[in-house]
Backbone as CSV, one residue per row, in Angstrom:
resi,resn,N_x,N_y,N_z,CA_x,CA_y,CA_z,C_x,C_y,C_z
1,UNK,0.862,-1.191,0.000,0.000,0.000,0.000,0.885,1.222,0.000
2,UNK,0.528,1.843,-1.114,1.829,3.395,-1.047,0.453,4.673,-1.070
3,UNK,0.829,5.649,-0.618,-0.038,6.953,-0.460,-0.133,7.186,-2.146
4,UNK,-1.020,7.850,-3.222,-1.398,8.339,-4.010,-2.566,8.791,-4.440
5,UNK,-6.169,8.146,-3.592,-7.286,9.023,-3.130,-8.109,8.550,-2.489
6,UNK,-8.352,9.325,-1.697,-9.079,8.692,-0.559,-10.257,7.925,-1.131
7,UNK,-10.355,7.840,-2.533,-11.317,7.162,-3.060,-11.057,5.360,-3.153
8,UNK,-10.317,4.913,-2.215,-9.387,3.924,-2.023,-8.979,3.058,-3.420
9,UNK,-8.892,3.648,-4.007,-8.463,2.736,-5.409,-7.933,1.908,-5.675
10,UNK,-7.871,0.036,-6.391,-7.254,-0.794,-5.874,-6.457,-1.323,-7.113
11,UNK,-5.429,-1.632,-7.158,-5.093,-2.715,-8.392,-4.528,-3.732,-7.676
12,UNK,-5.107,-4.832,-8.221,-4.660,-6.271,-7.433,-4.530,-5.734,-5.550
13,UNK,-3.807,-6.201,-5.720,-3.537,-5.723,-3.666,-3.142,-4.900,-3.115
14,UNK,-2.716,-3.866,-4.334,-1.864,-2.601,-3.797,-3.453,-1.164,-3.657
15,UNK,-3.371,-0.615,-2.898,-4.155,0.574,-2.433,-3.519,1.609,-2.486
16,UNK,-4.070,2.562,-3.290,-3.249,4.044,-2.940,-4.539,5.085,-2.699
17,UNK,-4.024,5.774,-1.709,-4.707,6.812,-1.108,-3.271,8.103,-0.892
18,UNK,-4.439,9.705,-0.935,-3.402,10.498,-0.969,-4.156,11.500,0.177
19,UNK,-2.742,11.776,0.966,-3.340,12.397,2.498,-2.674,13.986,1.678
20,UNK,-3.084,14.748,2.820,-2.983,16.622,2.943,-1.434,16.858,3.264
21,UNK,-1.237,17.754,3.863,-0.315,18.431,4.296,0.050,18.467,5.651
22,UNK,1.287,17.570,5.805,1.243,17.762,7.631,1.054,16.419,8.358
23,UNK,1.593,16.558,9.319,1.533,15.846,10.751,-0.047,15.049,11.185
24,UNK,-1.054,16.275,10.969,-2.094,15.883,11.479,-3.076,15.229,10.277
25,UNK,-2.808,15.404,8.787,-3.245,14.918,7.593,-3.052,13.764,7.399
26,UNK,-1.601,13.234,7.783,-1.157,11.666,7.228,-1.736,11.057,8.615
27,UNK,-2.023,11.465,10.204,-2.212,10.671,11.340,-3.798,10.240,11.029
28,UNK,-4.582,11.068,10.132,-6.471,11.334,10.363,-6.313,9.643,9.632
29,UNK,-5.534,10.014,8.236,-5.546,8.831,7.442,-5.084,8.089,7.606
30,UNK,-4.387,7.264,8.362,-3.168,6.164,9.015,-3.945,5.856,9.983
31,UNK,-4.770,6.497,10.584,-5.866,5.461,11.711,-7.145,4.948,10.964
32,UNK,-7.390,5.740,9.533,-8.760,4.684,8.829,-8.245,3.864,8.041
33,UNK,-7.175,3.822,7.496,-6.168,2.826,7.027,-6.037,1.710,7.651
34,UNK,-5.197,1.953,8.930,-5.047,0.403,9.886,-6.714,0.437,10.215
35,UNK,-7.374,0.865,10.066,-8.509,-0.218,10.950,-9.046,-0.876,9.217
36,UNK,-9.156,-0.370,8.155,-9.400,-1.009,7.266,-8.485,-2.549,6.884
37,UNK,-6.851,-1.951,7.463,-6.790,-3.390,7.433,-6.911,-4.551,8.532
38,UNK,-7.406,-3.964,9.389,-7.890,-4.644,10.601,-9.163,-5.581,9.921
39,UNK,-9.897,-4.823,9.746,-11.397,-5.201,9.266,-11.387,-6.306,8.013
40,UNK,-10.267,-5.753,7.268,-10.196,-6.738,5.804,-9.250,-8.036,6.191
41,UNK,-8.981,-8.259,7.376,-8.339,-9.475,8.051,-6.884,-9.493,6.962
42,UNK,-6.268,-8.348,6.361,-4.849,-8.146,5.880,-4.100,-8.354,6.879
43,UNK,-2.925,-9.310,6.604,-1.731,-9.743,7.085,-0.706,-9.632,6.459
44,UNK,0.189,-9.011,7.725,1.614,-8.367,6.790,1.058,-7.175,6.384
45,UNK,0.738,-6.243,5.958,0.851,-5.193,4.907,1.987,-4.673,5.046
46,UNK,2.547,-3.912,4.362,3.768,-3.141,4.152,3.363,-1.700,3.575
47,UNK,3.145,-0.721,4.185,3.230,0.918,3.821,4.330,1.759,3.089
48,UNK,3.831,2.285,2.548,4.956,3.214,1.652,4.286,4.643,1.817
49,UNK,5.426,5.650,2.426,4.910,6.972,2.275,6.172,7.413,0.979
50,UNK,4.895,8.007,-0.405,5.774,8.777,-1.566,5.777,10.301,-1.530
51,UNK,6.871,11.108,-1.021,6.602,12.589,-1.210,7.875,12.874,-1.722
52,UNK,7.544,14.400,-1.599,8.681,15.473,-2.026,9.723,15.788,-0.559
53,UNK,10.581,16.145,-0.626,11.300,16.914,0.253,12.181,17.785,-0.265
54,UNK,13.384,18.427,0.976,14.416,19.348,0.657,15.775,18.088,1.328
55,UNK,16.121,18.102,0.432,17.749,17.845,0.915,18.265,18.272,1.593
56,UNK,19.148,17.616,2.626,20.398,18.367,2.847,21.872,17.367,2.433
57,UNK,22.402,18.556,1.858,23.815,17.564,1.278,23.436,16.564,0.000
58,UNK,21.987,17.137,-0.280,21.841,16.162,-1.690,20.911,17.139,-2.770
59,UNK,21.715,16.650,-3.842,20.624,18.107,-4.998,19.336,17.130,-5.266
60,UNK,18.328,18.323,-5.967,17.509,17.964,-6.115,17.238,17.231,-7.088
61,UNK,16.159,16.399,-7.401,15.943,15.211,-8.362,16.623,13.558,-7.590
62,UNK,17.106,13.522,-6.220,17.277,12.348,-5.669,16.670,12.015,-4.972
63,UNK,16.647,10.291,-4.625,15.838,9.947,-3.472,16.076,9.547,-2.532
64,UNK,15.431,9.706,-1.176,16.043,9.377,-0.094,15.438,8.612,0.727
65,UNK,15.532,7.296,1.319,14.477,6.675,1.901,14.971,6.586,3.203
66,UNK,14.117,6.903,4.069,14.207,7.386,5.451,14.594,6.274,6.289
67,UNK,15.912,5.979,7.239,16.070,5.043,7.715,15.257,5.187,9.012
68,UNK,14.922,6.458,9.554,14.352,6.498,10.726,13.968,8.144,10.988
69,UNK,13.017,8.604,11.585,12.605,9.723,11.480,12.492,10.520,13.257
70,UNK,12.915,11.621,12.738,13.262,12.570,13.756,12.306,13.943,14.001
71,UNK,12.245,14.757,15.158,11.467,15.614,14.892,12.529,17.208,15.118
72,UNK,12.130,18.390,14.946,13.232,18.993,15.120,13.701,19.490,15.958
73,UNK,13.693,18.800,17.747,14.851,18.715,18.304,15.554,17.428,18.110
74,UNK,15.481,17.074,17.008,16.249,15.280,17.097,15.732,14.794,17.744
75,UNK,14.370,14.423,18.076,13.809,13.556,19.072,13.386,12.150,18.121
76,UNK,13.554,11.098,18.305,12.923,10.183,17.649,11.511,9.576,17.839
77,UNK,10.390,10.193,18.870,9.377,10.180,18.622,8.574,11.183,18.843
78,UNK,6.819,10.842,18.501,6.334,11.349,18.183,5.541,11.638,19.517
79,UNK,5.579,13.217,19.888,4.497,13.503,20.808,3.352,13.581,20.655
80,UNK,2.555,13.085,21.250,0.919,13.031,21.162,0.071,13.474,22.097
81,UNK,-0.197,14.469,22.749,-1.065,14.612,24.015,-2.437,13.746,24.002
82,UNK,-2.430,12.450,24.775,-3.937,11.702,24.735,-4.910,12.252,26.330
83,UNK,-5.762,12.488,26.634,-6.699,12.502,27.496,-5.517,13.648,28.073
84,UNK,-5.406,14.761,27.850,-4.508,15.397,28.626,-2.967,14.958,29.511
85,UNK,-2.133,13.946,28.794,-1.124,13.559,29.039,-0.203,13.205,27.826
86,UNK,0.924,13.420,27.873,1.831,13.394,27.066,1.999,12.032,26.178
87,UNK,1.646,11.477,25.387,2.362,9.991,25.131,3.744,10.022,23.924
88,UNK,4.713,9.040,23.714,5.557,9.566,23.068,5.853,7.899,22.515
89,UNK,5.377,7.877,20.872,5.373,6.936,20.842,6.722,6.733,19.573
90,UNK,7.926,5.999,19.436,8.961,5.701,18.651,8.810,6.169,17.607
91,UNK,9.198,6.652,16.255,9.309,6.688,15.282,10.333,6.072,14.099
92,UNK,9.841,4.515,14.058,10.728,3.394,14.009,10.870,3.075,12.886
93,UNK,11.937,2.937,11.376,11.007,2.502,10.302,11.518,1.389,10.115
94,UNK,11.642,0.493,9.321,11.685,-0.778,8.968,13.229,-0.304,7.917
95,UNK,14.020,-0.674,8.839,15.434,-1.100,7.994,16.186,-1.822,6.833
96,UNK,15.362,-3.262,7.191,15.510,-4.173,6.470,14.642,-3.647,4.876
97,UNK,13.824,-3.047,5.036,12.660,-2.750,4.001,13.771,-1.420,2.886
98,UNK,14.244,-0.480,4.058,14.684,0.426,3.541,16.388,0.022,2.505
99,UNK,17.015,-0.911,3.149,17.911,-1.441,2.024,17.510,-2.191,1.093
100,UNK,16.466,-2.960,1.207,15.933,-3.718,-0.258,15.106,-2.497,-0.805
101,UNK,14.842,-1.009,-0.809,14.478,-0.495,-1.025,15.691,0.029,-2.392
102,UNK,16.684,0.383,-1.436,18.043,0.878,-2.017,18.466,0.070,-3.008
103,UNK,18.581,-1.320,-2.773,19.277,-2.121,-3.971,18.107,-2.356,-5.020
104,UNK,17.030,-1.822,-5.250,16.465,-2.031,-6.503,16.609,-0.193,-7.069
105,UNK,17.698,0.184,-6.846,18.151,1.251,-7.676,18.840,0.967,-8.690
106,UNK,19.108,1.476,-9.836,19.636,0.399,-10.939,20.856,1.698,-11.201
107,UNK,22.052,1.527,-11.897,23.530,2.410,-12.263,22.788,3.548,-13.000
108,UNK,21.769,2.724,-13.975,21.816,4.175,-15.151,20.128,4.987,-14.686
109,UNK,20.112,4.870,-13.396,18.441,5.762,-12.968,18.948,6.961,-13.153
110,UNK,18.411,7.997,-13.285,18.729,9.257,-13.123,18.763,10.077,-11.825
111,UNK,18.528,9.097,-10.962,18.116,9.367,-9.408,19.540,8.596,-8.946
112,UNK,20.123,9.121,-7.750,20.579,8.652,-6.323,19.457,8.154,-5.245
113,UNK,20.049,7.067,-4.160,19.098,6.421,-3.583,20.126,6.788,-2.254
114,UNK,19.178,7.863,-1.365,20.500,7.930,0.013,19.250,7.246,1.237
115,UNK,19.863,6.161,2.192,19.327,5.772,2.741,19.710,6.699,4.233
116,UNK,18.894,7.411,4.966,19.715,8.302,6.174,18.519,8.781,7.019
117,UNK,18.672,9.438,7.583,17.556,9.742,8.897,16.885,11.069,7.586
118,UNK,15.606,11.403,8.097,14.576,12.438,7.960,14.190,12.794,8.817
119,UNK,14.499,14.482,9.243,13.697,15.332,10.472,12.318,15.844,9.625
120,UNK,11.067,15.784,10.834,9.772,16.217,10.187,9.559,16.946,11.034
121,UNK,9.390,18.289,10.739,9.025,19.249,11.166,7.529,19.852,11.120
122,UNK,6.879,20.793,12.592,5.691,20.740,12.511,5.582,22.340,11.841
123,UNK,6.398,22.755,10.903,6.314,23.978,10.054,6.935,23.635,9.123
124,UNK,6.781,24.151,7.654,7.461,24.483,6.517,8.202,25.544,6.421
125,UNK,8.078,26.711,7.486,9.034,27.460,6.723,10.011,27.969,8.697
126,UNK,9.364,28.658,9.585,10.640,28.564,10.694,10.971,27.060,11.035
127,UNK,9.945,26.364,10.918,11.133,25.023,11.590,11.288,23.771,10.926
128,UNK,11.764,24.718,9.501,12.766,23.869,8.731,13.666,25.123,8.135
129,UNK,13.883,25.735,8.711,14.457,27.037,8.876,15.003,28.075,7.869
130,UNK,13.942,28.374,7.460,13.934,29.084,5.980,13.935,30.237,6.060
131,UNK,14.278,31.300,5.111,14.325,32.660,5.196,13.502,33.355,4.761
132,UNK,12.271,32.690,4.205,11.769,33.360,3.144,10.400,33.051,3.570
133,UNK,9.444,32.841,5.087,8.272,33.139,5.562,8.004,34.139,5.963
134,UNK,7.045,34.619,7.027,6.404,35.302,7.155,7.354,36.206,8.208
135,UNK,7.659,35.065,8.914,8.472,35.677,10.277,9.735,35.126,9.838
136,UNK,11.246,36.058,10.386,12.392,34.814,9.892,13.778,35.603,11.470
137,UNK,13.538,35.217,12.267,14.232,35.841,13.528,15.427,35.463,13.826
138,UNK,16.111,35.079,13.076,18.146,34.150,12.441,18.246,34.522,11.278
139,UNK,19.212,34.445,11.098,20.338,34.780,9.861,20.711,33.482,9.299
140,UNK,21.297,33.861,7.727,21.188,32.683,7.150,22.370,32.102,8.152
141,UNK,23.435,32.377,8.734,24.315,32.023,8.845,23.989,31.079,10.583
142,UNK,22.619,31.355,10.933,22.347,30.523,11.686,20.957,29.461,10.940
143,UNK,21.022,29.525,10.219,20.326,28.415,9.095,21.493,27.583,9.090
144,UNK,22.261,28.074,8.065,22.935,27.186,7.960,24.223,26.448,8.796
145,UNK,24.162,26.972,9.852,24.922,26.151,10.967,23.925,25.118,11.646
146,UNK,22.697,25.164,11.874,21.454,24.357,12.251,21.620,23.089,10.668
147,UNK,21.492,23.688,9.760,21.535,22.218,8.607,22.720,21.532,8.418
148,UNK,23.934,22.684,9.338,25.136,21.911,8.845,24.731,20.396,10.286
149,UNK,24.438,20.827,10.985,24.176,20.409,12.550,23.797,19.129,12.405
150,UNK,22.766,19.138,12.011,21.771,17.896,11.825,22.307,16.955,10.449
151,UNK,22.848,17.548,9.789,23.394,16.685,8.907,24.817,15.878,8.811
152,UNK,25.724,16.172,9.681,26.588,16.019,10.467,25.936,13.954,11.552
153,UNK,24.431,14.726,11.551,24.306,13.723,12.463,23.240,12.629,11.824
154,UNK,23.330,12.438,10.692,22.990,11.761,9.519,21.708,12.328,9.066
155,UNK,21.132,13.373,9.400,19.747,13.720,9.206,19.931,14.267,7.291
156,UNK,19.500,13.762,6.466,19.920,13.867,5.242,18.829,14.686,4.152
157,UNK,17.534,14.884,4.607,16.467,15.354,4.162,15.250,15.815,5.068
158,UNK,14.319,16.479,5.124,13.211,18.041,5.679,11.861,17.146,5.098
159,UNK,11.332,17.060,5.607,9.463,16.963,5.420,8.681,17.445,6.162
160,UNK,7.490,16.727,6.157,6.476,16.915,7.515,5.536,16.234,8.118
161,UNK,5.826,14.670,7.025,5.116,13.507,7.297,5.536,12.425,8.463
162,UNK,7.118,12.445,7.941,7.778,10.854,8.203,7.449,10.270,9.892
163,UNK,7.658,11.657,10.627,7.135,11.436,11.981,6.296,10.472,12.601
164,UNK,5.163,11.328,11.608,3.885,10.597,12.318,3.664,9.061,11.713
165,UNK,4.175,8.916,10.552,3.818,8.010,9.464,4.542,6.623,9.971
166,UNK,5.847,7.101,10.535,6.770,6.010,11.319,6.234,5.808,12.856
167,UNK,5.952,6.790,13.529,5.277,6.252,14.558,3.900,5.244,14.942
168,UNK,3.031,5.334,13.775,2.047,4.831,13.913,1.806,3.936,13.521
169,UNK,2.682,3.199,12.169,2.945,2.135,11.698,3.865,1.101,12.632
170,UNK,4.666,2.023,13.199,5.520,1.023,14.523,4.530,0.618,15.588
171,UNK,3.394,1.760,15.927,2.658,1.273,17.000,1.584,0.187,16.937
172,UNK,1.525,0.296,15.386,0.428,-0.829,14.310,0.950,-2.305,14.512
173,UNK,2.562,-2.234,14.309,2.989,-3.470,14.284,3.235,-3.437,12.395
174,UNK,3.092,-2.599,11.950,3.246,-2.709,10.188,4.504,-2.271,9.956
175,UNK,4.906,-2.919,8.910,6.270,-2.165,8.074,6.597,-0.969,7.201
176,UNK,6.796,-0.171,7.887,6.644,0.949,6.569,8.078,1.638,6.129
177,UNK,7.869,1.942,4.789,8.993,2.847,4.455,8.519,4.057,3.984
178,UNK,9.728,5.176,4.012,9.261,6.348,3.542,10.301,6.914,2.401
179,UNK,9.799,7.006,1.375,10.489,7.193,0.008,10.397,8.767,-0.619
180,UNK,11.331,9.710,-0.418,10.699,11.294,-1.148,12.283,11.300,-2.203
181,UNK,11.488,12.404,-3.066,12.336,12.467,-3.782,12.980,14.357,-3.626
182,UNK,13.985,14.743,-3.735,14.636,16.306,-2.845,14.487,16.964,-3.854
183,UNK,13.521,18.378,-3.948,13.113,19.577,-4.628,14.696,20.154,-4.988
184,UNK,15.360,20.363,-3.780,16.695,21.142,-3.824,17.238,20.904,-2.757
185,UNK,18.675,21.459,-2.406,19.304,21.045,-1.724,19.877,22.309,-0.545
186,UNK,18.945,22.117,0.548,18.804,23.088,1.579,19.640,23.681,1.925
187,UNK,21.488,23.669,1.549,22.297,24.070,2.099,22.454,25.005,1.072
188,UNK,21.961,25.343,-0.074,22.437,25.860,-1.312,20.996,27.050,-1.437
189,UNK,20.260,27.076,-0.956,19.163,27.770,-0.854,17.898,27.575,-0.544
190,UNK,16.571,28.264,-0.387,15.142,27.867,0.299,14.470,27.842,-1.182
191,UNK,14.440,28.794,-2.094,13.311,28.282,-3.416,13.705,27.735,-4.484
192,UNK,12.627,26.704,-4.729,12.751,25.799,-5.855,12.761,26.204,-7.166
193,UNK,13.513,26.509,-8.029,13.919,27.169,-9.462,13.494,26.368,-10.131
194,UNK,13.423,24.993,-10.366,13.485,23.927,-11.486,12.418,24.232,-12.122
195,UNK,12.424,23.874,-13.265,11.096,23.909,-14.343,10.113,23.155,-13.564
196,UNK,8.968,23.157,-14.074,7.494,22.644,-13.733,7.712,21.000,-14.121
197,UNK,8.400,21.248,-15.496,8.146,19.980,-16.516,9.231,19.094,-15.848
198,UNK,10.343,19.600,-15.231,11.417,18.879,-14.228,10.977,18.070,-13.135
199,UNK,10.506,18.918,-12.449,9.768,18.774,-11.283,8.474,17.497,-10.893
200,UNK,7.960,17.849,-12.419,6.792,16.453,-12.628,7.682,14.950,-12.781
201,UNK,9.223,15.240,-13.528,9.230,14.238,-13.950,9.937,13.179,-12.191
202,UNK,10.697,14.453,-11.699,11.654,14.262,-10.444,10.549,13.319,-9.026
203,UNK,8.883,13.667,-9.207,8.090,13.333,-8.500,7.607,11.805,-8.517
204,UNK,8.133,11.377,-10.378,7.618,9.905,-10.464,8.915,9.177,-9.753
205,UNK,9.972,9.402,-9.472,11.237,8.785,-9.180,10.929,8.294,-7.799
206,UNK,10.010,8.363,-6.802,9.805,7.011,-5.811,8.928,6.428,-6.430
207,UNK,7.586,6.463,-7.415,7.024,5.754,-7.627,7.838,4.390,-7.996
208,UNK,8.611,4.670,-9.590,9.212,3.663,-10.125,9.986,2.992,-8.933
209,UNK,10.866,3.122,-8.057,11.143,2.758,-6.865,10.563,1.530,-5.968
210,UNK,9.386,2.201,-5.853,8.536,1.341,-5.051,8.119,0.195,-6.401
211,UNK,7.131,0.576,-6.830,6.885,-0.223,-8.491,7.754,-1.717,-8.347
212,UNK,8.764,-0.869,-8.199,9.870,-1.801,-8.410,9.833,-3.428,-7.214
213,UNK,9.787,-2.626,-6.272,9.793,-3.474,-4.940,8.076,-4.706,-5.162
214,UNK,7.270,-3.746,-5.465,6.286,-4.181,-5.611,5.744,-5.204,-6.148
215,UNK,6.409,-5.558,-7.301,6.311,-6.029,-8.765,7.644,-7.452,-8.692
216,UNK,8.443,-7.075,-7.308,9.170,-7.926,-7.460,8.655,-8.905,-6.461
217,UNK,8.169,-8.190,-5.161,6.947,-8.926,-4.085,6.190,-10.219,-4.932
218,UNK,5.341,-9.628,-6.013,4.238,-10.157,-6.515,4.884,-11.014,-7.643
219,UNK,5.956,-11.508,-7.544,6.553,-12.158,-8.950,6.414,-11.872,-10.228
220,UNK,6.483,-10.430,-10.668,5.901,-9.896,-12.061,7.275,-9.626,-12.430
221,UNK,7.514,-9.657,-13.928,8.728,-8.981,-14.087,9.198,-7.603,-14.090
222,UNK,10.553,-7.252,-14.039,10.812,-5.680,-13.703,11.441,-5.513,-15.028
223,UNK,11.482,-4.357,-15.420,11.734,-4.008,-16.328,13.581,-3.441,-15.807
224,UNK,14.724,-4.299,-16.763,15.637,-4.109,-16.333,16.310,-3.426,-17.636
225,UNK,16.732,-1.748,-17.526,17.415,-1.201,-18.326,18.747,-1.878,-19.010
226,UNK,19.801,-2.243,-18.516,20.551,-2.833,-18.502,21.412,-4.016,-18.559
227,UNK,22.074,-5.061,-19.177,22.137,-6.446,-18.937,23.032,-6.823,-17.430
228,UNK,23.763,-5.684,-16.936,24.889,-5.749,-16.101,24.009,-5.142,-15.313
229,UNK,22.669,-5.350,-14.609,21.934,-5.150,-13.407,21.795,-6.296,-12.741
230,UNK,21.721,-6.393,-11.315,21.303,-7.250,-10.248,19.658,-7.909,-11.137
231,UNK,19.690,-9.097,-11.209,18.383,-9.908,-11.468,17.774,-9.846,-10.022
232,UNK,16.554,-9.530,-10.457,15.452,-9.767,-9.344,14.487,-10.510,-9.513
């Protein structure tokens, strides 16, 4: 199951649905999700979150699949206030998932595949620390000592999903990975220049990714560019 309408659309066994913006968008949909597969007596499922991000230390048009997700004090889980008390539940992702993720990258993709931590932040523009919102109370030169910071400490790419998406799938008991592909590369600037027509094409690069994984799950063949590629 990878994110793409809530109109649950199915081919063979795979489901794609596409959540909002944010922390609280992917959590609304990740609790009618697991109970659907509660209800449909699914065993095993395996989750895929497909988005965009910002790099750090990687240009844009690559992909990065999240070995484990952070929030932005580096915390590795996710706070939740339930009944007026704090709960703080892991934000764990599936490792094993995320290197068989990596090795169905093929030499001649046009994409890089960096496997590394993702901080998700509960803002897009102060706290992923940009210059160019509403409010901006640092200098670039404390931007970029904060991205040198976190990247230093393997944090390799900016969203606003992976958080919640890894916490709740860990608390599910499901496997999930999280696959984005980097707009630009945060150390080099905050707005995205690339063409439109770039940009569309840079967005299919986790699909084929996953596709890939997918197709190899289900014993279908993959389409292998190359004769000097890994057989799957």
């Amino acid at each position: 199951m990878f994110p793409t309408t809530l109109s649950f659309p199915q081919v063979g066994p795979v489901l794609c649905f596409s959540h909002g913006m944010g922390i609280p968008s992917v959590g609304i949909l990740l609790h009618e999700v697991i109970k659907l597969m509660y209800h449909a007596k699914c065993k095993d499922p395996i989750f895929f979150r497909l988005g965009t991000c910002g790099g750090i230390g990687i240009e844009g048009g690559n992909l990065v699949i999240s070995e484990s997700a952070v929030d932005g004090l580096m915390q590795p889980f996710l706070e939740l206030p339930v009944l007026g008390k704090m709960q703080r539940r892991p934000a764990v992702l599936d490792k094993k998932l995320a290197n068989e993720l990596k090795q169905l990258r093929y030499e001649d993709d046009p994409f890089t595949a960096t496997v590394g931590k993702t901080m998700c932040t509960y803002d897009f523009y102060e706290g992923q620390g940009r210059l160019d919102g509403a409010f901006c109370d640092y200098t670039e030169t404390d931007k970029l000592n904060f991205l040198k910071q976190v990247h230093a400490q393997n944090v390799v790419n900016m969203e606003m999903e992976s958080l919640c998406f890894a916490a709740l799938c860990h608390h599910a008991g499901i496997k999930g990975a999280v696959v984005c592909v980097t707009l630009l590369n945060r150390l080099h600037g905050d707005q995205v220049d690339t063409p439109k027509e770039t940009l569309n094409k840079w967005q299919e690069y986790p699909q084929v990714l996953v596709a890939r994984y997918i197709k190899k799950q289900l014993g279908l063949p993959i389409n292998i560019p190359q004769r000097n590629h890994p057989q799957v």
